[in-house]
C-alpha positions in Angstrom: 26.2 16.8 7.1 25.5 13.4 8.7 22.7 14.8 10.7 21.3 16.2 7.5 21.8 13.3 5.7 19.7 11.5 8.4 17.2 14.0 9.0 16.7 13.5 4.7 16.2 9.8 4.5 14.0 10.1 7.2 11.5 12.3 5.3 11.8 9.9 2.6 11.0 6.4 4.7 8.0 9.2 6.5 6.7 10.4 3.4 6.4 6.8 1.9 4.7 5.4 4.8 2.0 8.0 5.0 1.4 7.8 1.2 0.4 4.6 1.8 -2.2 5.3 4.6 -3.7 8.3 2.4 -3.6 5.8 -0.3 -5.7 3.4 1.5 -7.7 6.1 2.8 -8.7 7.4 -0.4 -7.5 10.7 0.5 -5.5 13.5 -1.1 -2.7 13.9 1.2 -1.9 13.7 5.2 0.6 16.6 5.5 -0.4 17.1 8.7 0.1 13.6 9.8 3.9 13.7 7.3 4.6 16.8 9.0 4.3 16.4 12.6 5.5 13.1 12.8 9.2 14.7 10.8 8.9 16.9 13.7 9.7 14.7 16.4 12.4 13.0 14.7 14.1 16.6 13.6 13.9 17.7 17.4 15.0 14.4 19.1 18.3 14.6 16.3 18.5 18.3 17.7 18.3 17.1 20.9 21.0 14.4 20.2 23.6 17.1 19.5 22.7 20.0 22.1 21.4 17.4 25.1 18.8 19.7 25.6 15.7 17.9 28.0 13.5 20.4 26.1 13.5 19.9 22.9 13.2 15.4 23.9 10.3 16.5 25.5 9.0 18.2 22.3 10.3 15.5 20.3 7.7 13.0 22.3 4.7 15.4 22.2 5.0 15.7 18.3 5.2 11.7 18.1 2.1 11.5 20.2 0.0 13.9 18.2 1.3 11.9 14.9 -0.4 8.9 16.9 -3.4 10.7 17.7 -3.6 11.5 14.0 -3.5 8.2 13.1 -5.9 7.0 15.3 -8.3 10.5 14.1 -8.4 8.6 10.7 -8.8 4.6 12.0 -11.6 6.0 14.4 -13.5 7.5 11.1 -12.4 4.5 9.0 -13.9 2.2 11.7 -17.3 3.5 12.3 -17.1 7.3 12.4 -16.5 7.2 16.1 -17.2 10.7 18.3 -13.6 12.3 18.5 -14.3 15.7 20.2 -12.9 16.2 24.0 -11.3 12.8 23.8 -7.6 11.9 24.9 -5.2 10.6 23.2 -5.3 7.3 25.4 -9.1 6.9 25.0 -9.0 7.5 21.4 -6.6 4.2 21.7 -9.1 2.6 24.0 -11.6 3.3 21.2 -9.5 1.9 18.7 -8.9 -1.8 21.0 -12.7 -1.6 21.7 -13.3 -1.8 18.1 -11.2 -4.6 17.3 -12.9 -6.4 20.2 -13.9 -10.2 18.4 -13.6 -8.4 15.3 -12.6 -11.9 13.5 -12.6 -10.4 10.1 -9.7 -8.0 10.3 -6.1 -8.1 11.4 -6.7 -5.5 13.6 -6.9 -7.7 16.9 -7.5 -6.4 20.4 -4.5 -8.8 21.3 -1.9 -6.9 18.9 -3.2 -3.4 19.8 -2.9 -3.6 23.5 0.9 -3.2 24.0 1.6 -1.2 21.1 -1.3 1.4 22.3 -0.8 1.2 26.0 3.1 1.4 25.6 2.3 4.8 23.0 0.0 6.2 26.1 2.3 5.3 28.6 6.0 7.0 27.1 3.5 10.2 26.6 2.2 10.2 30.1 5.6 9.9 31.5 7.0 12.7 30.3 3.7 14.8 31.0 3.0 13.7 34.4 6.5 12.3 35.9 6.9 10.2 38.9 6.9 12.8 42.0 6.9 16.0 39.6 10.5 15.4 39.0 11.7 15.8 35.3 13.4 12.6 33.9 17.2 13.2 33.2 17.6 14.0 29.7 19.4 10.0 29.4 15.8 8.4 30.0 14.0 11.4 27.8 16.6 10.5 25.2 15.3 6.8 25.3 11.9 7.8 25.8 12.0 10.1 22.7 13.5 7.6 20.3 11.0 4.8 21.6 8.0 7.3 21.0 9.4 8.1 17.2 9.9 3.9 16.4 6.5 3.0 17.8 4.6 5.9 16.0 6.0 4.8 12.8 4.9 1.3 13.5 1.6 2.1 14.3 1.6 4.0 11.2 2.5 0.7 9.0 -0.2 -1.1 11.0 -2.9 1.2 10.6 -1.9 0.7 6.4 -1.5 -2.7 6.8 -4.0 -3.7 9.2 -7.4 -2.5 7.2 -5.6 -1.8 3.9 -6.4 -5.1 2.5 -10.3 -4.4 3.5 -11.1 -0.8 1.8 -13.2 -0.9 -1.2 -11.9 1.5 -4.0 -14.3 4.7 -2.7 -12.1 4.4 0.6 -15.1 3.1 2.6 -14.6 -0.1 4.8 -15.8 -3.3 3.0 -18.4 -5.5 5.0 -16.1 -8.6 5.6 -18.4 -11.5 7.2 -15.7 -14.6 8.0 -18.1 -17.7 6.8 -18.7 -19.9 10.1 -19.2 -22.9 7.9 -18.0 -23.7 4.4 -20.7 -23.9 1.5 -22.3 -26.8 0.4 -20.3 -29.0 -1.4 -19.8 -28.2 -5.1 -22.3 -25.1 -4.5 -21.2 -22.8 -7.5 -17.2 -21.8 -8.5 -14.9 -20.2 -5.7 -11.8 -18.8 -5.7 -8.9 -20.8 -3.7 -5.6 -19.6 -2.5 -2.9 -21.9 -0.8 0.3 -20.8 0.6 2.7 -23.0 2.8 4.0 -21.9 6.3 7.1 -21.0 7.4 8.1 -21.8 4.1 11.1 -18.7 4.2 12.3 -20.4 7.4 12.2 -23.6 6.7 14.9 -22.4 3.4 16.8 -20.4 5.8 17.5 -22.8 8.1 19.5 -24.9 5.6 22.2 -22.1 4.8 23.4 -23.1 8.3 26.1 -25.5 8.3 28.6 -26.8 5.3 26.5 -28.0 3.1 24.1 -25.4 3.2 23.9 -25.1 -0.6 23.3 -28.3 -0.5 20.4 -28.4 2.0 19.0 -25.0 0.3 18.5 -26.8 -2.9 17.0 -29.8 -1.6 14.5 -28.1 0.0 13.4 -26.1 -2.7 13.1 -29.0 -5.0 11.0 -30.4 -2.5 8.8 -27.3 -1.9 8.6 -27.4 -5.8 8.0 -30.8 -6.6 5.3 -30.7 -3.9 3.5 -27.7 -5.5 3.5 -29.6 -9.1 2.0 -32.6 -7.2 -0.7 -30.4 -5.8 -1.8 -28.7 -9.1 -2.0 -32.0 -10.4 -5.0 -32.9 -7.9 -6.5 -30.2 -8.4 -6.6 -30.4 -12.0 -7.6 -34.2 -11.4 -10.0 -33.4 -9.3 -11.8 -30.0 -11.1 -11.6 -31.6 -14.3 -13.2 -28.9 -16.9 -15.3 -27.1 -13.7 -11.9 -24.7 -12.6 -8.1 -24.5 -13.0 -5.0 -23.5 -11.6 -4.8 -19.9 -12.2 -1.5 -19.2 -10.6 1.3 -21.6 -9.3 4.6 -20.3 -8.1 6.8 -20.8 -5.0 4.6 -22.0 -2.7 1.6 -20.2 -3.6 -1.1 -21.5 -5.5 -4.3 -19.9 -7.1 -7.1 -21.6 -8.8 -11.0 -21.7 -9.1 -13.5 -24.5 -8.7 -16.4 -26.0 -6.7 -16.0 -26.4 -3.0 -14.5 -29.4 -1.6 -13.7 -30.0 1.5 -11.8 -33.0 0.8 -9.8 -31.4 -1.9 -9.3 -28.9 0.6 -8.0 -31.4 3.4 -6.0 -33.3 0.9 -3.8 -30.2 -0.2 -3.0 -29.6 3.1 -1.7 -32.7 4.4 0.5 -33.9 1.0 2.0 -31.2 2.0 2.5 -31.5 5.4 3.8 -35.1 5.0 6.1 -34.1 1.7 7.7 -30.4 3.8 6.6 -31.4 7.0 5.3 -27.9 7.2 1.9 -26.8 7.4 -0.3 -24.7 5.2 -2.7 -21.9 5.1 -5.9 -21.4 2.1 -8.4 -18.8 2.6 -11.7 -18.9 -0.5 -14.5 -16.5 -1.7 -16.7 -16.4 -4.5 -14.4 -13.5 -6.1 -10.7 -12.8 -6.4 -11.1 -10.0 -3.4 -12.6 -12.8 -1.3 -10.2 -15.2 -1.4 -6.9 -12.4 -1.4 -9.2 -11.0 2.1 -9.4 -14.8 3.4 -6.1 -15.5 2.1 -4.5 -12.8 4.3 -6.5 -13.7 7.5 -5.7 -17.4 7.0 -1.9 -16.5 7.1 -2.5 -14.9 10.7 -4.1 -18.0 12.5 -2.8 -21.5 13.8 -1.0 -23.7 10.5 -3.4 -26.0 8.1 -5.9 -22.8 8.3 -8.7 -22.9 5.9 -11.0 -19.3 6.0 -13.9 -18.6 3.8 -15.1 -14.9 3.6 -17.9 -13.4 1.8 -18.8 -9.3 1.8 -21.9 -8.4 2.7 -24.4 -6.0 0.9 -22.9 -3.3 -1.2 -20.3 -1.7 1.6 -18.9 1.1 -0.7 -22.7 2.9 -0.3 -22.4 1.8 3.3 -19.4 4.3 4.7 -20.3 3.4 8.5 -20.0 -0.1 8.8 -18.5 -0.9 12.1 -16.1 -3.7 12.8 -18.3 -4.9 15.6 -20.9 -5.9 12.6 -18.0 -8.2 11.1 -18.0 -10.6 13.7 -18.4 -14.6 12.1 -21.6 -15.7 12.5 -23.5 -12.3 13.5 
């Protein structure tokens, strides 16, 4: 009963996680995908119970093809890229290729290469083992589990990783990061702020006795500091923009382009949280949420400015290498 009970919430936390990858691939379904990635799990819980090496084994090879699946569907996403006679480990070499200097998507070759070349390794192991002798059914045990975990994370990256960046047809938006802002007061933009570290700098009050006391200090302060800074802007935009959303430590608003604005946001915060700050801009709402997001993955006081090039949703083959700043 406990196995079944396991073997259900698993095909619940499965089927949610590939929903949202056919979701972001504009597809109908990925049963396929669903299916063979269930698999794995269901033999390595079989495997749990009846120690067979076997049925580990299989448990691994029906991780690896749910992996291959998902890289089938990032290969085509990403530039319709050859897939015939191709490994599962150069598929993944295709896949880090691609994300190469691509500065315009979360996809980096820096956080693909261990997740990939860990995915190809647990396979080859149990394919090609050291001196043709079987692993013990402990390590195959491990190795089946590990290959099950890291599937399903590559599976919420994939979603994650060029969700953010598909236009409503499915097709892969043209993402150009700006090299240089626009001229000063050049038209209205869209801005988004959001502080840093702003969850751990509240969680590291509740340590202590007077952690209640500490938590609300620090969120009057992250509050206070957000009133200040719509007050700027709203001092500084005058009747040309407004704050369009201010909550947390998240603002929204539209204007001209100011760099100085820009600067000043960032450091009254710094000096009233001590923490920095990240704002991403675009001419549109989808700008700014796509600059926003890739603000949020580089070094603190960040300030990214994307535009999309061209109409992308007739375009289905854009490749990332064509969404590198400044190309």
């Amino acid at each position: 009963m406990c196995r079944f009970t396991e073997i259900v919430r698993h095909r619940d936390i499965v089927g949610r996680a590939v929903g949202q990858l056919a979701a972001v691939l504009n597809v109908p379904d990925l049963d396929y995908l669903r299916d063979t990635l269930l698999e794995g799990i269901r033999q390595r819980l079989v495997a749990d119970l009846t120690g067979d090496a076997a049925a580990y084994r299989h448990a691994v090879f029906s991780s690896a093809a749910g992996v291959e699946e998902i890289a089938n569907h990032l290969l085509i996403a990403l530039g319709g890229t050859q897939l015939e006679q191709k490994t599962l480990g150069k598929k993944l070499a295709d896949i880090r290729a691609l994300a190469k200097d691509a500065s315009s998507y979360f996809m980096t070759e820096k956080n693909l290469e261990h997740l990939t070349l860990l995915l190809g390794g647990i396979r080859n192991e149990v394919v090609h083992p050291d001196h043709g002798v079987p692993p013990k059914a402990e390590l195959l045990a491990l190795q089946a589990e590990l290959a099950s975990g890291l599937a399903m994370s590559f599976l919420h990256f994939a979603a994650k990783a060029i969700g953010a960046f598909v236009g409503p047809s499915g097709i892969l938006l043209d993402v150009e990061v700006m090299a240089s802002g626009p001229e000063e007061n050049a038209g209205s933009w869209y801005f988004g702020f959001d502080g840093d570290s702003t969850g751990d700098f509240l969680a590291d009050a509740f340590h202590g006795p007077d952690g209640e006391v500490k938590v609300a200090e620090r969120s009057r302060m992250v509050r206070l500091v957000l009133d200040e800074l719509v007050q700027l802007i709203r001092s500084e935009n005058g009747n040309e923009g407004g704050v369009i959303f201010a909550e947390g430590d998240n603002l929204l608003f539209k204007g001209p382009f100011r760099p100085s604005l820009l600067a000043e946001l960032q450091k009254r915060y710094h000096a009233q949280t001590g923490l920095t700050s990240s704002i991403g801009y675009g001419r549109g709402l989808r700008e700014a949420s796509i600059a926003m997001r890739l603000a949020k993955t580089r070094a603190g006081d960040s300030c990214v400015g994307v535009t999309i090039r061209g109409n992308s949703e007739e375009q289905p083959n854009k490749r990332m290498e064509s969404t590198r700043a400044g190309s």
